[in-house]
PAKE-479077 format. One record per residue: residue in three letters; x, y, z of N, C-alpha, C in turn. Coordinates in pm, whole numbers, padded with zeros to 5 digits, always signed. Layout:
ALAXYZXYZXYZ;...
END
This chain:
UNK+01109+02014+01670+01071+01997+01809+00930+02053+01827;UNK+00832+01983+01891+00684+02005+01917+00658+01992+02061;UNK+00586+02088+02127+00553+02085+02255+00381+02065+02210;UNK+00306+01950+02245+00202+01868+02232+00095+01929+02351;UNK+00031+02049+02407-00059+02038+02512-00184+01987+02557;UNK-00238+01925+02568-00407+01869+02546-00437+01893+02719;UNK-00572+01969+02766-00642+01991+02877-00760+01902+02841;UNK-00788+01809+03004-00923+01800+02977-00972+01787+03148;UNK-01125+01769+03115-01148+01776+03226-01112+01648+03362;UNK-01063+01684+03420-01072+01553+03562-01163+01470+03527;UNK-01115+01368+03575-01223+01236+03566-01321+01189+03458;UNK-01295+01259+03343-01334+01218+03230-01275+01086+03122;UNK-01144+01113+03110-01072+00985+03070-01001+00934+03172;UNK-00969+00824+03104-00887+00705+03209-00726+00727+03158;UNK-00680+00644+03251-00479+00685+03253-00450+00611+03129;UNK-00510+00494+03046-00513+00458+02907-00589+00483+02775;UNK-00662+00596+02822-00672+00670+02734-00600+00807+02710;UNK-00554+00859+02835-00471+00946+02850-00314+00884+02759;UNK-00301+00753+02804-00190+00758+02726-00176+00693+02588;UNK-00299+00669+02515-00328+00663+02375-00340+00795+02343;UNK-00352+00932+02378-00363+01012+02336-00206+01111+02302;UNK-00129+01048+02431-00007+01105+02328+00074+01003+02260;UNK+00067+00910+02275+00086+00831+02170+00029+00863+02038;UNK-00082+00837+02018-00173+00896+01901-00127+01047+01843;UNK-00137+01124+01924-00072+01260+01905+00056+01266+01841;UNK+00178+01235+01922+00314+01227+01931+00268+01131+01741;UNK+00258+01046+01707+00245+00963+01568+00189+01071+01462;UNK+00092+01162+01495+00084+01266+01371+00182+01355+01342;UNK+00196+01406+01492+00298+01515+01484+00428+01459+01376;UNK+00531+01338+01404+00594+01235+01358+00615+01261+01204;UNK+00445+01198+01219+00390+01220+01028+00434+01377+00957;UNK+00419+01475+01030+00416+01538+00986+00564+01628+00939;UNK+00631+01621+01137+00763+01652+01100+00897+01617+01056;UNK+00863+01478+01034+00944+01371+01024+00962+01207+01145;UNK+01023+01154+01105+01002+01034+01180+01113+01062+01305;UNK+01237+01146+01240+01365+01192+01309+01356+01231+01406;UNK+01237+01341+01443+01202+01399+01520+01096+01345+01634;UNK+01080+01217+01625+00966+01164+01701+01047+01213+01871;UNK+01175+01174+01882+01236+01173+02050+01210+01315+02080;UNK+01207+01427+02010+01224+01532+02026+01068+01600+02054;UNK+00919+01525+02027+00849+01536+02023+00763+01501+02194;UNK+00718+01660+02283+00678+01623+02399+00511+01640+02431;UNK+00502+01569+02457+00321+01562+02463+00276+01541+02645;UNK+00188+01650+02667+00136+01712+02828+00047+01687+02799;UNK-00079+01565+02952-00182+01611+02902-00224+01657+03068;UNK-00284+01754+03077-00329+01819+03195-00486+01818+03224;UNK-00475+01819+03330-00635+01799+03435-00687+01899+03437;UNK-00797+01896+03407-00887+02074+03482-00966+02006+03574;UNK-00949+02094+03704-01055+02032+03826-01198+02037+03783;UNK-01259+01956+03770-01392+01930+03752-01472+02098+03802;UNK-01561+02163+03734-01609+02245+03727-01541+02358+03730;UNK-01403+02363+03740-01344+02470+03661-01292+02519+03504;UNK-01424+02462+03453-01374+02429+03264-01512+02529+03232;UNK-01539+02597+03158-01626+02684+03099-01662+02733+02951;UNK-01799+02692+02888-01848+02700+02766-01923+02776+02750;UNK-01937+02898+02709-02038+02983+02666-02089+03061+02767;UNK-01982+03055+02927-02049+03133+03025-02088+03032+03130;UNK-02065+02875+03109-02143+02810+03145-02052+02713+03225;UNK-02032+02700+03374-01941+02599+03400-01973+02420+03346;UNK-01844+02380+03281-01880+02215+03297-01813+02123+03379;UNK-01893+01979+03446-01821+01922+03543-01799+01833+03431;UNK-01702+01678+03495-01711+01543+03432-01813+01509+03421;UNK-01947+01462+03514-02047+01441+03477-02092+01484+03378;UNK-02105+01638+03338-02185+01720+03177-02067+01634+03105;UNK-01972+01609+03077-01910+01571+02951-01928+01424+02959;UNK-01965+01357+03005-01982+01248+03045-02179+01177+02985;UNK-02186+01272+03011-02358+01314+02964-02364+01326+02808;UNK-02265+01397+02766-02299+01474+02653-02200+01350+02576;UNK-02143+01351+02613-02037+01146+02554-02170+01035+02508;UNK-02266+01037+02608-02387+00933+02627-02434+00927+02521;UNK-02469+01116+02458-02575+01166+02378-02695+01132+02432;
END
C-alpha cells in the first residue's frame, strides 16, 4: 500500500495533466510494488495558492513557474 503526495503550485497545470500524473505515478509505484497492488495504490495531488510556495527565501507565483517552464 502507497500513499502517492505531489504539491504544486495553483494554476500551473491543467486537470489533464493533473491526471496523467497519477496515473503516471500510480504505474511506477505498480512497477515497483507489484501489479497486485495497483487498487491499493492512492495518489493526492494538491494545490498551493499561488504565492504561497517558497525557494530559497523567495516567494513563487504560477506566473515564476510558468516563466521558468518558458526558459
Amino acid at each position: 500500500m502507497a500513499l502517492i503526495q505531489v504539491k504544486v503550485i495553483e494554476g500551473v497545470f491543467t486537470a489533464p495533466q493533473k491526471r496523467d500524473m497519477i496515473e503516471r505515478l500510480t504505474d511506477v509505484m505498480a512497477e515497483i510494488e507489484g501489479e497486485q497492488m495497483r487498487a491499493s495504490i492512492v495518489c493526492v495531488v494538491e494545490d498551493v495558492k499561488s504565492g504561497e510556495w517558497g525557494v530559497g527565501g523567495k516567494t513563487l507565483t504560477a506566473d515564476d513557474v510558468k516563466a521558468l517552464a518558458r526558459g
